[in-house]
C-alpha positions in Angstrom: 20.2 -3.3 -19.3 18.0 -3.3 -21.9 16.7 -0.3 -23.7 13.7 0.7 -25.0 11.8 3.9 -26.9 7.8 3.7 -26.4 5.1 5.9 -27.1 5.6 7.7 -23.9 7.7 10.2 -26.9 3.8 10.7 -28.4 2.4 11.6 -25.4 4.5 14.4 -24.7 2.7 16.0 -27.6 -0.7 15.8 -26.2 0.0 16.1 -22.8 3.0 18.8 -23.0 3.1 19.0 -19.4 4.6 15.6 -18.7 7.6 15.5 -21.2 7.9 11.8 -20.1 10.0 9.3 -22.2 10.7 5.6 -20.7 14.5 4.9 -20.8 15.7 2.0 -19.8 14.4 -1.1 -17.6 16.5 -3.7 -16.0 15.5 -6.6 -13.1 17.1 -6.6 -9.9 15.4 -9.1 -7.7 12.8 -11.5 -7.2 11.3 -12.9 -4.5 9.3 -16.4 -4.4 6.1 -17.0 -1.8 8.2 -18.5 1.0 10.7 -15.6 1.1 7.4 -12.9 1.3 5.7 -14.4 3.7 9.1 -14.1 5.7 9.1 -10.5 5.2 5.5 -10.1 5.9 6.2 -12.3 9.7 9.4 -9.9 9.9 7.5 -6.9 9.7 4.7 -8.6 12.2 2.2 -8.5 9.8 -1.0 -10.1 11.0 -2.0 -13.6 9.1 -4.9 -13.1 6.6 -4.1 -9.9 6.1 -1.9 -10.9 3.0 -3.1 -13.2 0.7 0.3 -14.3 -0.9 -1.2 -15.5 -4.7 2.2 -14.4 -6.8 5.6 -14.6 -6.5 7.4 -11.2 -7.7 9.8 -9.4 -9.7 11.1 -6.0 -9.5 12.7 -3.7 -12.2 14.6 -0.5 -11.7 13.0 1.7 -14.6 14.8 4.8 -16.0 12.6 7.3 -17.5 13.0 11.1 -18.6 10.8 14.3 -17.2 11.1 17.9 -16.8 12.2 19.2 -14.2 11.2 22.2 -11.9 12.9 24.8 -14.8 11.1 22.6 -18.1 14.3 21.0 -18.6 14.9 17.1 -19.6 15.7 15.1 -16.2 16.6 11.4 -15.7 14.4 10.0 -12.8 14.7 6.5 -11.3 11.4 4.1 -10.2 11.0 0.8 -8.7 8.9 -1.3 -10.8 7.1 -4.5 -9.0 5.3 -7.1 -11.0 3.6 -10.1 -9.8 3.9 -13.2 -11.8 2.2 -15.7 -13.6 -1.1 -13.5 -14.0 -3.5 -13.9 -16.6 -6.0 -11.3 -15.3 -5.9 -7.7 -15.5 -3.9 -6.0 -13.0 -4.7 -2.8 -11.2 -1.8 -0.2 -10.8 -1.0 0.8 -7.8 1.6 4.1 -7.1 3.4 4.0 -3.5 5.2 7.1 -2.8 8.1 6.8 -0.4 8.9 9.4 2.7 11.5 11.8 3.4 14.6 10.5 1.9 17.8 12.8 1.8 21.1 9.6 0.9 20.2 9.2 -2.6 20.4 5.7 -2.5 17.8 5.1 0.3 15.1 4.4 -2.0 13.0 2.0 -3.6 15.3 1.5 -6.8 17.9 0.3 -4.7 15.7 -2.1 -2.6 15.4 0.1 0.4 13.5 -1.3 3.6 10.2 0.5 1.6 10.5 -1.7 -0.9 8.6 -4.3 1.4 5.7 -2.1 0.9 5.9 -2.8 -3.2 6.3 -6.4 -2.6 3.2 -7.5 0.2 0.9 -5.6 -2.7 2.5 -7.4 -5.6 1.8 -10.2 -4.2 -2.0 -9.9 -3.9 -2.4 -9.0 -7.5 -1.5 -5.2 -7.9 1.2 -3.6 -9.8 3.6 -1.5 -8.1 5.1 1.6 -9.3 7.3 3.1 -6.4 9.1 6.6 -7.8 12.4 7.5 -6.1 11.6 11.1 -6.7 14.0 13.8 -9.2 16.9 14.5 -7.2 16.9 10.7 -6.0 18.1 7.3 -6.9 19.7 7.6 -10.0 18.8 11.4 -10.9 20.9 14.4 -10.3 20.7 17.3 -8.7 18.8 18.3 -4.9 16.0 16.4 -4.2 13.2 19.7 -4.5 12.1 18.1 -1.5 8.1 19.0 -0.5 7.5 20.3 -4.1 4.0 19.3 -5.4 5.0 19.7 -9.2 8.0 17.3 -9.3 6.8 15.1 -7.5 3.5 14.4 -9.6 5.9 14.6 -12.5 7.5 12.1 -11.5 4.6 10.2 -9.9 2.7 10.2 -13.2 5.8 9.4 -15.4 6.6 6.4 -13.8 2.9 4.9 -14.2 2.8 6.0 -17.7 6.1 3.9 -18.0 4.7 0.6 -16.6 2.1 0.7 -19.1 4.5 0.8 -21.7 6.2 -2.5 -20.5 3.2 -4.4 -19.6 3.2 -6.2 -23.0 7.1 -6.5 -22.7 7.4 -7.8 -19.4 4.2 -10.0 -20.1 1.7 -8.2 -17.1 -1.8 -8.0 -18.2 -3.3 -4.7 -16.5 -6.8 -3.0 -16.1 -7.7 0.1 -16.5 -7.9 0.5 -12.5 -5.3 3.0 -10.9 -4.5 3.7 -7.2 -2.3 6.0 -5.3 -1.2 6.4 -1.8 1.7 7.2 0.5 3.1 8.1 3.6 4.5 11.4 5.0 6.3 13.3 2.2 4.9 10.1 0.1 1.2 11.8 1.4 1.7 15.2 0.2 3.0 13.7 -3.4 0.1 11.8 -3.3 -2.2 14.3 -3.0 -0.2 16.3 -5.6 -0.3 13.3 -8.0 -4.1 12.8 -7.5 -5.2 16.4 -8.5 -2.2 16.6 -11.4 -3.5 13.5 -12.8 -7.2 14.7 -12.4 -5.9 18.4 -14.0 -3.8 17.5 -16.4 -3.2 14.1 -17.8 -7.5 13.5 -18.0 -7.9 10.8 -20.9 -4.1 9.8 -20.6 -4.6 8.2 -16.8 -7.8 8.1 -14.6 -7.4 7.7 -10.8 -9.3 4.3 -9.0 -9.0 5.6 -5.8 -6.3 7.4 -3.3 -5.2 7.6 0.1 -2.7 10.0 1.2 -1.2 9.1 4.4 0.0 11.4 7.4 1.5 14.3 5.1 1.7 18.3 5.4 -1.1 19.2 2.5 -1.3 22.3 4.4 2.6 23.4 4.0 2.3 27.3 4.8 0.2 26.3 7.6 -0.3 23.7 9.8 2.6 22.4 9.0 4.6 26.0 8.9 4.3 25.9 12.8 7.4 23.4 12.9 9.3 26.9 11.3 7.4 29.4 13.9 7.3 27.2 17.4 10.0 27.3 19.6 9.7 23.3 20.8 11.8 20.6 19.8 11.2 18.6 17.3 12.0 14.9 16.6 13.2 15.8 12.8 14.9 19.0 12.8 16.2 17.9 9.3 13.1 19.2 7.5 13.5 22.6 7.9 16.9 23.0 6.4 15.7 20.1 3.7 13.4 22.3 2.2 15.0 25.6 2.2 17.7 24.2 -0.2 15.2 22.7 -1.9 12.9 25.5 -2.8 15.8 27.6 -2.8 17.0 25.5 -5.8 13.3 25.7 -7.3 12.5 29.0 -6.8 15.6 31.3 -6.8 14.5 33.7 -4.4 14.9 32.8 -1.1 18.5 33.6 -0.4 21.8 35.0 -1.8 23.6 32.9 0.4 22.6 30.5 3.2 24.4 33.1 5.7 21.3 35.4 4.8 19.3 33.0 6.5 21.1 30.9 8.8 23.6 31.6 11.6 27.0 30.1 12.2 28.1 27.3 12.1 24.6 26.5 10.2 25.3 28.4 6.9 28.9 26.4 6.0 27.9 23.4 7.9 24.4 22.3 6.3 24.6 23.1 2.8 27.2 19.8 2.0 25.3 17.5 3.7 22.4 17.6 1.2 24.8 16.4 -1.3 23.2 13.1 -1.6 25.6 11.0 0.3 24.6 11.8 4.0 21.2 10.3 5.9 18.3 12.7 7.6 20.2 11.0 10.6 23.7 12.5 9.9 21.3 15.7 9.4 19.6 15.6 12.5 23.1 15.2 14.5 24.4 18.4 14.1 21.0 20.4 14.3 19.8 21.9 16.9 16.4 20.2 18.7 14.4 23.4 18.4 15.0 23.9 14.4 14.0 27.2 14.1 17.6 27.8 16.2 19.1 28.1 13.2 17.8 30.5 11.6 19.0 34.6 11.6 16.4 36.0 14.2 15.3 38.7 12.0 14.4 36.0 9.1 12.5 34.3 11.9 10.4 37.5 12.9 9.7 38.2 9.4 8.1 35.0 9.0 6.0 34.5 11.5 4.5 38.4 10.6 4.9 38.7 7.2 2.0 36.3 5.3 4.1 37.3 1.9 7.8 37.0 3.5 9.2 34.7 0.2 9.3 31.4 2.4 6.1 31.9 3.4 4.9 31.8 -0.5 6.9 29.2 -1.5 5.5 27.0 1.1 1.5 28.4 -0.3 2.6 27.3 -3.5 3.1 23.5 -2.2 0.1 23.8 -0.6 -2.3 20.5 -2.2 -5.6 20.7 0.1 -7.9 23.2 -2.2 -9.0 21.2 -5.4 -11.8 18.9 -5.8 -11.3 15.2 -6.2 -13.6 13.4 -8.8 -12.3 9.9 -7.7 -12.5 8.5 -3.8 -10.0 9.6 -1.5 -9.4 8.8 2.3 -6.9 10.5 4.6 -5.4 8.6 7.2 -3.8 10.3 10.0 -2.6 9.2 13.8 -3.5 12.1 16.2 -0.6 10.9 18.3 1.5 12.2 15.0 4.6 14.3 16.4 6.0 15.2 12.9 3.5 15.8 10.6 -0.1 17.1 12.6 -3.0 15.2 12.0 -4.5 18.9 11.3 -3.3 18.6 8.1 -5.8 15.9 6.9 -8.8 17.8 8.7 -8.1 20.5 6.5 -8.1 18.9 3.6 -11.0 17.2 4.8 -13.0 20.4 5.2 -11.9 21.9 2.3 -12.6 19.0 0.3 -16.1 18.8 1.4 -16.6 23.0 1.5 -15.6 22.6 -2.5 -18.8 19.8 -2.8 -16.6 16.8 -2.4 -19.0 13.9 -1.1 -16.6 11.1 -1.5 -14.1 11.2 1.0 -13.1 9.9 4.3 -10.5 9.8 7.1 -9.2 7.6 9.2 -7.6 8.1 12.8 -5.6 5.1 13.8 -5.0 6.4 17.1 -2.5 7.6 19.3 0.6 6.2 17.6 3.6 8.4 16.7 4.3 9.4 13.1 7.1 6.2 13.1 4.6 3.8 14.7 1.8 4.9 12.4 3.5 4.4 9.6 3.2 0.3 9.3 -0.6 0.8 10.4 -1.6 3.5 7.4 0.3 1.5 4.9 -1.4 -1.7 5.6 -4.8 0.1 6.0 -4.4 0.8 2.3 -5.1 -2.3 0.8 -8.3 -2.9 2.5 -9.2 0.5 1.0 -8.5 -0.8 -2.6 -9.7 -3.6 -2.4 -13.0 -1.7 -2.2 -13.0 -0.9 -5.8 -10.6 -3.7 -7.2 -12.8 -6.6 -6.1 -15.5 -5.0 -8.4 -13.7 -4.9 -11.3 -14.7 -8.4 -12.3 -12.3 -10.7 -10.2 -13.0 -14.1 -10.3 -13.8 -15.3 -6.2 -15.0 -18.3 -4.5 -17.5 -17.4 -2.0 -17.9 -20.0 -0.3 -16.8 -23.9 -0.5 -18.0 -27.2 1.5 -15.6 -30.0 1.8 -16.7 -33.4 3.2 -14.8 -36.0 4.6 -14.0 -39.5 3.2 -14.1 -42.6 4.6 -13.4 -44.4 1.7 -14.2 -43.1 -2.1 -17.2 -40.8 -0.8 -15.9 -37.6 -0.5 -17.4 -34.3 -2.7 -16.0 -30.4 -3.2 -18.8 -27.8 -3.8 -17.9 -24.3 -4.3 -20.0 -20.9 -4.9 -18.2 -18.9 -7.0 -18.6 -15.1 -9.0 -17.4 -12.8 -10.6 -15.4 -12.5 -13.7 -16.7 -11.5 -17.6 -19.0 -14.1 -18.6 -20.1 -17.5 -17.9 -17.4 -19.1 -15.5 -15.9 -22.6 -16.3 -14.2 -25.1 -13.7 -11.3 -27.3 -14.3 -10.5 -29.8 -11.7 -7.3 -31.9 -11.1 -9.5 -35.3 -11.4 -10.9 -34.0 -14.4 -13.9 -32.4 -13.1 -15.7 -29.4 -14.9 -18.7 -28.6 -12.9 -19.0 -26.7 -9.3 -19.1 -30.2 -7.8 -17.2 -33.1 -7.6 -17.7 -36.1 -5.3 -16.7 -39.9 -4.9 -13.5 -38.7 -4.0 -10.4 -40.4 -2.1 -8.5 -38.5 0.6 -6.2 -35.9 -1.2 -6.1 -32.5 -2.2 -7.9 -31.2 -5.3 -7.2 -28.2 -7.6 -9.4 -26.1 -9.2 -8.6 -23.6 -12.0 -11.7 -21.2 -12.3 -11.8 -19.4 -15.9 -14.0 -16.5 -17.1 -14.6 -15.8 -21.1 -11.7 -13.7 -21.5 -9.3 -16.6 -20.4 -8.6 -15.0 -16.6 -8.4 -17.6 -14.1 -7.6 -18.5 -10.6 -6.5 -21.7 -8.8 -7.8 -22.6 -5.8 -6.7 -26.1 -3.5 -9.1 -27.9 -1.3 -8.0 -31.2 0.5 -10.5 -33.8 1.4 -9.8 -35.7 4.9 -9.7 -39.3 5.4 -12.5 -39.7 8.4 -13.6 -42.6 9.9 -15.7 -41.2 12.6 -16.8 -37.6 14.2 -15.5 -39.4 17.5 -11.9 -40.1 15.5 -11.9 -36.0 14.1 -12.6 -34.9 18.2 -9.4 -35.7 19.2 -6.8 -33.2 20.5 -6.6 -30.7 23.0 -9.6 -28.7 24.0 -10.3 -25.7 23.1 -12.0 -22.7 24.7 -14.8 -21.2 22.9 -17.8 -18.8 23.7 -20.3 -18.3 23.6 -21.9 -21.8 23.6 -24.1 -22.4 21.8 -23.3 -19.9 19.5 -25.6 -17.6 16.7 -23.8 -15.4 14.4 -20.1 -15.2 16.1 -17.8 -18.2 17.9 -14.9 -16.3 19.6 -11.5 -18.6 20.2 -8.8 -18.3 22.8 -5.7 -19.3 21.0 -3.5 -21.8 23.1 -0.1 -20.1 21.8 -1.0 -16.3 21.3 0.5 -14.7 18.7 1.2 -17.4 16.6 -0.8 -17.8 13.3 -3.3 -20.7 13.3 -5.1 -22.7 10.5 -8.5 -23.1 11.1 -10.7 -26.2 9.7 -14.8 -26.6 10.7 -16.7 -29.7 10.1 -20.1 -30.7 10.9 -21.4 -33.8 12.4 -21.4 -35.7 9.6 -17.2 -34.9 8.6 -18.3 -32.3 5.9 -16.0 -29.8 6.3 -17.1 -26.1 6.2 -15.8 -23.0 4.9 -16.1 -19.7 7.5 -14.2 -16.2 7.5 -11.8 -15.9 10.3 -10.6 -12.5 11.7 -7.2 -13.3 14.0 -5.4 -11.3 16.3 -3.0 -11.8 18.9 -4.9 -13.5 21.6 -7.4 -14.9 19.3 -9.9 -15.1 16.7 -13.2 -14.9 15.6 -15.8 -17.0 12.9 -18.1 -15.5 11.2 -20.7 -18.2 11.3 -23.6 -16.3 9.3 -24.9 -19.1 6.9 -24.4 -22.1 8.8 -27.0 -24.1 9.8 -28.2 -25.4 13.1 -26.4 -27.5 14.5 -23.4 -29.4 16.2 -20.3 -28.6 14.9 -16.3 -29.5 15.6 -13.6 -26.8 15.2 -10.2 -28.0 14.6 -7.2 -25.7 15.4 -3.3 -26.3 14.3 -0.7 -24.1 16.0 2.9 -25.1 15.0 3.0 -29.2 15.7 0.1 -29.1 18.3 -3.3 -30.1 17.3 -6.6 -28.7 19.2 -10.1 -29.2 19.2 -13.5 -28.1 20.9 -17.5 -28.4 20.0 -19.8 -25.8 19.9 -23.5 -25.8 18.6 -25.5 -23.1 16.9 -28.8 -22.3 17.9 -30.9 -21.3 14.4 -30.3 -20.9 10.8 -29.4 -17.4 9.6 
């Protein structure tokens, strides 16, 4: 492991509030482009969603905070780089869920470390905290407690600045943050301690906090108050200990608050080494059940009873974002209400916030949600990170040869200064033609020496008749306008798409998939007849379709 002292030390002086000090780094896996687009299929990830441009390598970083007294801590992070970049990277903070086994987490390649990797590979920097109290830090996890966790949040990022030159990742000055469930609220307590306190050290992009209980005394209180069950009765005990071990005040003893067999029996399996799981076992369904029912009275009357006010103080709705934030939510949430995010919402925009948005991604439960929230971020970023300068190709033309007559034009933007093309044949305009059948690379460069490579591969064709065979395809409507939508033979099963026209120049569209099918954007084209070619596994189809006018 190697070890290393950076000017995280300085900042501690001008930003006394983070005390944060990188520690040590160390790599503990990588991952090449066949093995994440496995994980991607295994976690049924639609294609085109992930564009898989880097293969990845992930550090477990030590670094040094306070903790909830001001005292020195050791905190543990995941770390995931892409590789073989040459432009600037955006930063981009995932926080994890509730977590109670200390080694569940994203330092110790946990199922959540997915999340770090499908990012990484688009282009982002992931910094993944395990949270103090977790991974390798000691102590109770002060689970639900805004301060920490932005501590830690915040420390982390600072720490894979530091390493950028060492571990050769070039990054920009953009910065997002999001997370789900627990990962939410630290989100949102990241965003406005960022914003708050470390203004001029770090500067947030854009964030989107993700199913969590901003409002902790109350929405999210009524978990404590209701006598329902409840799917995670873990919670409740969770964060006693943990304010309890923040605050101080809450109890003498847990049998001032719980009843037998709760008071001996939940207290040793927060030690780190049992799962929420274990947890949930031996709790009752309706959680409040174990509390004393005079502690439970006093709660639900009392708005100062001391639980009550340590949940106020965790509350992370009533601030006033300066960078973009979106909420998601599922109202068919049965842990943490989607009423959480509409009051954030409304207090956002009741303190002049303009903004910020929500999202409702339907009637899922907060487990099935999950996937669809986390995937929903990286649309959302890429909002603000494609115009940071990224080099693109907007749009390409390929035609066919039937000989040593085929060409490659591409529309391309972006990037600082004037772009400059390098082709595989030697090429070094936005055009190239008397070409055999093959496949052609282009590296795109801007001024500051940031590139991408891009592959096109030109057919042999002899005839439109020859390129028309295979099985037929069905597509409508016919003739077509602005939209072609495809059945796909084989639902479900990802599918490359080629166009040409009726002269064997292929064509470049946008494709949306999904299960059953897809659709092209054909905005662009010109009229026409056209010939879609389809590949599913080993099986080859085909169909025509014409469109009506020029757009």
């Amino acid at each position: 492991m190697k070890k290393i002292s950076l000017i995280l030390f300085l900042l501690a002086f001008l930003y006394p509030r983070l005390q944060a000090q990188l520690l040590s780094y160390e790599e503990i896996a990588e991952y090449n482009i066949s093995e994440l687009q496995t994980i991607a299929d295994d976690l049924g990830v639609f294609p085109g969603v992930i564009s898989y441009n880097h293969e990845v390598k992930v550090y477990k970083v030590l670094y040094q905070m306070d903790d909830t007294n001001d005292e020195p801590i050791q905190v543990s992070g995941a770390l995931v780089v892409p590789q073989n970049t040459s432009c600037g990277l955006p930063i981009a903070s995932y926080q994890h869920g509730t977590i109670i086994r200390k080694t569940s987490v994203p330092s110790q390649l946990s199922a959540e470390l997915d999340i770090g990797l499908l990012y990484a590979t688009n282009g982002m920097v992931l910094t993944m905290p395990d949270y103090q109290g977790l991974g390798e830090s000691p102590g109770l996890h002060p689970y639900i407690h805004a301060e920490s966790e932005a501590r830690a949040v915040a420390g982390l990022i600072l720490a894979a600045q530091q390493l950028a030159d060492t571990l050769n990742f070039p990054l920009n000055e953009q910065l997002f943050l999001f997370g789900y469930s627990q990962g939410g609220h630290a989100t949102m307590a990241a965003h406005r301690y960022i914003q708050q306190e470390l203004a001029g050290a770090l500067t947030v992009t854009a964030s989107s906090p993700m199913a969590g209980p901003y409002d902790v005394s109350g929405v999210q209180a009524n978990v404590i108050t209701a006598d329902v069950s409840y799917p995670t009765p873990n919670y409740l005990p969770y964060i006693l200990f943990a304010y309890q071990s923040v605050y101080g005040n809450l109890y003498s003893d847990p049998s001032d608050v719980l009843i037998p067999p709760y008071d001996t029996l939940l207290p040793p399996l927060f030690d780190g080494t049992f799962s929420s799981f274990q947890v949930d076992a031996v709790m009752p369904s309706i959680p409040n059940r174990i509390l004393k029912p005079e502690v439970l009275d006093s709660f639900r009357n009392d708005p100062n009873h001391r639980i009550r006010v340590a949940l106020r103080d965790n509350d992370v709705y009533d601030w006033t974002p300066e960078a973009p934030i979106r909420l998601v939510y599922c109202m068919g949430d049965d842990q943490v209400s989607f009423e959480n995010s509409i009051v954030a919402r409304d207090q956002f925009m009741a303190n002049g916030v303009v903004d910020v948005e929500t999202l409702d991604l339907g009637d899922s439960d907060h487990v099935d949600c999950a996937f669809l929230a986390i995937i929903s971020g990286l649309g959302f970023f890429k909002r603000f990170w494609e115009e940071n300068n990224f080099i693109s190709v907007d749009a390409a033309e390929v035609s066919g040869s039937t000989g040593m007559d085929g060409s490659i034009s591409v529309t391309a933007s972006g990037g600082v200064g004037e772009l400059s093309y390098s082709w595989s044949n030697g090429g070094t305009t936005a055009m190239i033609d008397g070409l055999t059948a093959g496949t052609y690379t282009l590296v795109l460069s801007d001024a500051t020496g940031c590139s991408i490579e891009q592959r096109y591969r030109v057919d042999m064709l002899t005839s439109v008749q020859t390129l028309a065979e295979g099985q037929p395809l069905r597509l409508s409507p016919n003739p077509a306008r602005d939209w072609l939508e495809v059945v796909l033979p084989e639902a479900g099963r990802a599918a490359d798409v080629r166009l040409f026209d009726m002269r064997g120049r292929r064509v470049v569209v946008a494709a949306e998939q999904r299960s059953s099918g897809l659709t092209l954007d054909l905005g662009g084209l010109q009229p026409g007849l056209y010939v879609l070619e389809l590949q599913q596994g080993a099986q080859r189809y085909v169909g025509k379709f014409a469109i009506l006018r020029a757009h």
